[in-house]
C-alpha positions in Angstrom: 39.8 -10.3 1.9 37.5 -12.3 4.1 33.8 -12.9 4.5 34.0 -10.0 7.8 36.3 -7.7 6.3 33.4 -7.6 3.3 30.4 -7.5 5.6 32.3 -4.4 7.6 33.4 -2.3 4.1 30.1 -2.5 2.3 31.2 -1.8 -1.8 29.7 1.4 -3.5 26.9 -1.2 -5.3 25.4 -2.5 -1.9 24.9 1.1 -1.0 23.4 1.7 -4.2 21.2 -0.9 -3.9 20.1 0.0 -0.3 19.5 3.2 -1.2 17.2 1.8 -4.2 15.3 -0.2 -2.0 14.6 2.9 0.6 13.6 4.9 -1.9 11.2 2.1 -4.0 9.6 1.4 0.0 9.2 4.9 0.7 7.8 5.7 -2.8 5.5 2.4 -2.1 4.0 3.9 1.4 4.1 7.4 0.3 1.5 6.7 -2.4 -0.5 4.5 0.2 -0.8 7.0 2.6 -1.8 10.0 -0.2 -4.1 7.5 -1.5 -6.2 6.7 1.6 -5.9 10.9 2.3 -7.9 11.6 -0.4 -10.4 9.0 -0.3 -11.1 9.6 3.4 -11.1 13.7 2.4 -13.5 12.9 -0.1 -15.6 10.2 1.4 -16.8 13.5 3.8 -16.0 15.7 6.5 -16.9 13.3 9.0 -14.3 10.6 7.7 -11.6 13.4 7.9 -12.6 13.9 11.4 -12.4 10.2 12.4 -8.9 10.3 11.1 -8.2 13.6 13.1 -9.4 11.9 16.0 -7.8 8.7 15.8 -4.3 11.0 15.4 -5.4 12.3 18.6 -6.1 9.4 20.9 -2.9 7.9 19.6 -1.0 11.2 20.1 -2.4 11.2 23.6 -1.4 7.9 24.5 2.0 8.3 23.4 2.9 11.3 25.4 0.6 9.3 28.9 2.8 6.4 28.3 6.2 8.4 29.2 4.4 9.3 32.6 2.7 6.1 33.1 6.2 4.2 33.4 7.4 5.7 36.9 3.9 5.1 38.2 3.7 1.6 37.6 7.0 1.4 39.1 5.3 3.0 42.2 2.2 1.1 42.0 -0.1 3.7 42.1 -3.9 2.5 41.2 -6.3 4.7 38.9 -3.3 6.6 37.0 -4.0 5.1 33.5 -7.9 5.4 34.0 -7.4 9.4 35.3 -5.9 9.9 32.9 -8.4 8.3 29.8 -11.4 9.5 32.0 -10.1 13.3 31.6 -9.2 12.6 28.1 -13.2 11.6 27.3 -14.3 14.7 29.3 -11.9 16.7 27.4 -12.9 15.5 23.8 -17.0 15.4 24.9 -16.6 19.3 25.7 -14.8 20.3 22.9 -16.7 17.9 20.3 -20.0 19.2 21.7 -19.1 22.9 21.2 -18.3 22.3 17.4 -21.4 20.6 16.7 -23.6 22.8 18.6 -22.0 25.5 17.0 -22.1 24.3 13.4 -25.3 22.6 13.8 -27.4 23.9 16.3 -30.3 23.7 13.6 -30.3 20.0 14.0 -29.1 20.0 17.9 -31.3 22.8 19.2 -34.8 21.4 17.8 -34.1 17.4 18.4 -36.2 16.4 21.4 -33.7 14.1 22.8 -30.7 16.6 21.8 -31.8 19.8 22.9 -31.1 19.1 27.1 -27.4 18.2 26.3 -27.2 21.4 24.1 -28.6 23.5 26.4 -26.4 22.2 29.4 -23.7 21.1 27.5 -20.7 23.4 28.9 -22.9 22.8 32.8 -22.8 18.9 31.9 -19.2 19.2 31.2 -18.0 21.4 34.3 -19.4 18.8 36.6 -17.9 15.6 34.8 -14.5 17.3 35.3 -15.6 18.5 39.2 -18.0 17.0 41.0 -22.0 16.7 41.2 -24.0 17.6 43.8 -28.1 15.8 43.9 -28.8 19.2 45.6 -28.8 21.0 42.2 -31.7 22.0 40.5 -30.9 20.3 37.0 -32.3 17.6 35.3 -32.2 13.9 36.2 -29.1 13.0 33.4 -26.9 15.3 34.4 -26.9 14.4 38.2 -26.1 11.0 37.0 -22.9 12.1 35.4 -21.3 14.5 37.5 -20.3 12.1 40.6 -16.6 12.0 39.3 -14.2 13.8 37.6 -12.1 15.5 40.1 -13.3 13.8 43.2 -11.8 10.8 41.5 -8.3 12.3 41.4 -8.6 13.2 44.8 -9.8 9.8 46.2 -6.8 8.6 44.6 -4.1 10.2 46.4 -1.9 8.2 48.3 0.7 9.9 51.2 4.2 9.6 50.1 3.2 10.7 46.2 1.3 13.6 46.4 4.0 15.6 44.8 4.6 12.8 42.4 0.7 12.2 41.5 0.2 16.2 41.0 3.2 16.3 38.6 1.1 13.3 36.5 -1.8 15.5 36.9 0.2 18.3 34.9 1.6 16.7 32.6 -2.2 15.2 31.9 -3.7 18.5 31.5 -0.7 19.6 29.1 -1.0 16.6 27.3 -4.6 17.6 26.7 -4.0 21.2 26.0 -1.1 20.9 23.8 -3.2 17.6 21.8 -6.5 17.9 22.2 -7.1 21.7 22.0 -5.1 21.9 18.8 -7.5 18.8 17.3 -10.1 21.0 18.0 -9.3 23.6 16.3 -8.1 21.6 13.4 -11.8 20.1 13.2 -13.3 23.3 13.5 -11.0 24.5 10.8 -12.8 21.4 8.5 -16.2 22.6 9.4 -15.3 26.3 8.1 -14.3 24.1 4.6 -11.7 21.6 3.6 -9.3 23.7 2.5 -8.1 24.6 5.4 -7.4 21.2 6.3 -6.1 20.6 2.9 -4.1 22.7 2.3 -2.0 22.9 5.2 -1.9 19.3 5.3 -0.9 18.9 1.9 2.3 21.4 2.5 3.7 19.3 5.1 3.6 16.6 3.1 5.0 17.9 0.1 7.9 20.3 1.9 8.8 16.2 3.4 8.9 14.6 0.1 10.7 17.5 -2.0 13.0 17.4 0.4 13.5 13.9 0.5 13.8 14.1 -3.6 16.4 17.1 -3.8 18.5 15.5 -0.8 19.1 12.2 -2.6 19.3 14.1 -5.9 21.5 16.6 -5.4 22.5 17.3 -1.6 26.1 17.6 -0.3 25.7 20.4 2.7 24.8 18.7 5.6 22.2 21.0 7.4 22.5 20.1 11.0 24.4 17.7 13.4 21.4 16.5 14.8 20.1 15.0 11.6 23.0 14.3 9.5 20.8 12.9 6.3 19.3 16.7 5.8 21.2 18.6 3.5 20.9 22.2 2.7 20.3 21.7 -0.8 17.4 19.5 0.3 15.9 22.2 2.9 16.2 25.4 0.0 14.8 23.1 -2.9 12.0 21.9 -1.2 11.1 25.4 0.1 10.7 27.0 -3.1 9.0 24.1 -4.7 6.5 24.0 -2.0 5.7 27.6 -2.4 5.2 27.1 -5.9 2.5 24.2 -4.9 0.7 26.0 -2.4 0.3 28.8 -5.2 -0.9 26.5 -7.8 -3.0 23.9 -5.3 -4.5 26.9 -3.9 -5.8 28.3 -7.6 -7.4 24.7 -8.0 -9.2 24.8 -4.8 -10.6 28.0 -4.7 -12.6 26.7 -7.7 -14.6 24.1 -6.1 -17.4 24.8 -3.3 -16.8 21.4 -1.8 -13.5 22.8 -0.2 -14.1 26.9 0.4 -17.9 26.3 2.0 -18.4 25.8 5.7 -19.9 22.3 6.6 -22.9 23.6 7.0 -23.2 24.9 3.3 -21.5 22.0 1.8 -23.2 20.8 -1.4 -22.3 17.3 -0.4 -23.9 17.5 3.4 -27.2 19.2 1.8 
């Protein structure tokens, strides 16, 4: 047998050994990852939602960048910069409604916070329309509502407006599908980690049971369209993540730290 003839027939021990060194890389990163969880989780609330919103802005750019190709390709100016200006608009509107909600006893009495509370959802209207110095509102809001839709507007060029309204879309349902569900994922933090946790900690642990029965004892592949899932893989991590969620969830009902709203928390007071 020659040196190609080897290389094309791997023998059982190369796949062994390949499937050893998966598993010992995965196992590596898998402990790295669950590590830095918890010490962001319990570092604080805030450092949860840093991570949340760094998912986000990734998430977001992600999904842009299959639109932004074709409008490079057209050279169309301001695309990229539409579509990070409505992303900031987005995440100031919904960021400001959680804090003012969960602390409006620091927001509502702080001299310098108190106008941006009071016209926050006014503030945020414009920055997505337009501004106009005829209304009667303070000095800092005029300021910041001379763009926002107006920009898209000024940006349309003849020849694309079908093309440059489909990008607008897909902007807007890159926000809602991304950044609405970030929101409620932090406000779901403010009512108390567990409900961050938890959830979380499901997904993670359905992905790595599944992972452990499929190389342990899978044979049934489960669908075409992933042929390394196995049925014995998809049913064994089922009802071992049931049985977590049931026994994680007993342990966490025990601590105030993850059943009290933010506000509450013995660790914010």
């Amino acid at each position: 047998m020659d040196v190609s003839t080897a290389q094309k027939d791997p023998t059982p021990q190369s796949e062994y050994e390949k499937k050893k060194q998966t598993f010992i890389t995965r196992t590596i990163w898998t402990f790295v990852m669950i590590t830095g969880f918890f010490i962001a989780m319990f570092a604080g609330h805030i450092y949860v939602i840093g991570i949340v919103t760094a998912i986000q802005i990734v998430s977001f750019k992600e999904v842009i960048a299959i639109a932004n190709v074709p409008s490079r390709a057209k050279n169309l100016p301001f695309t990229r910069s539409l579509n990070w200006y409505f992303l900031g608009t987005t995440m100031y509107f919904l960021y400001g409604e959680s804090v003012i909600y969960y602390f409006k006893h620091i927001v509502l009495v702080d001299r310098v916070l108190l106008p941006f509370a009071t016209h926050h959802r006014f503030i945020s209207f414009m920055l997505y329309v337009i501004g106009s110095s005829t209304v009667t509102a303070p000095r800092y809001i005029d300021s910041l509502t001379r763009t926002g839709f107006v920009f898209f507007v000024g940006s349309l060029q003849k020849g694309h407006y079908r093309f440059q309204f489909t990008q607008f879309a897909w902007t807007h349902m890159a926000l809602y599908l991304i950044n609405v569900q970030a929101h409620f994922v932090m406000n779901n933090i403010f009512e108390g980690m567990i409900w961050f946790f938890l959830p979380a900690s499901l997904v993670i642990t359905n992905d790595i049971f599944a992972y452990i029965c499929g190389i342990t004892f899978g044979r049934t592949q489960l669908i075409k369209l992933s042929p390394k899932k196995t049925v014995e893989g998809f049913v064994g991590a089922w009802i071992l993540t049931i049985i977590f969620g049931f026994g994680m969830t007993n342990i966490l009902m025990r601590y105030s730290y993850f059943i009290c709203p933010v506000n509450v928390s013995p660790l914010l007071s």
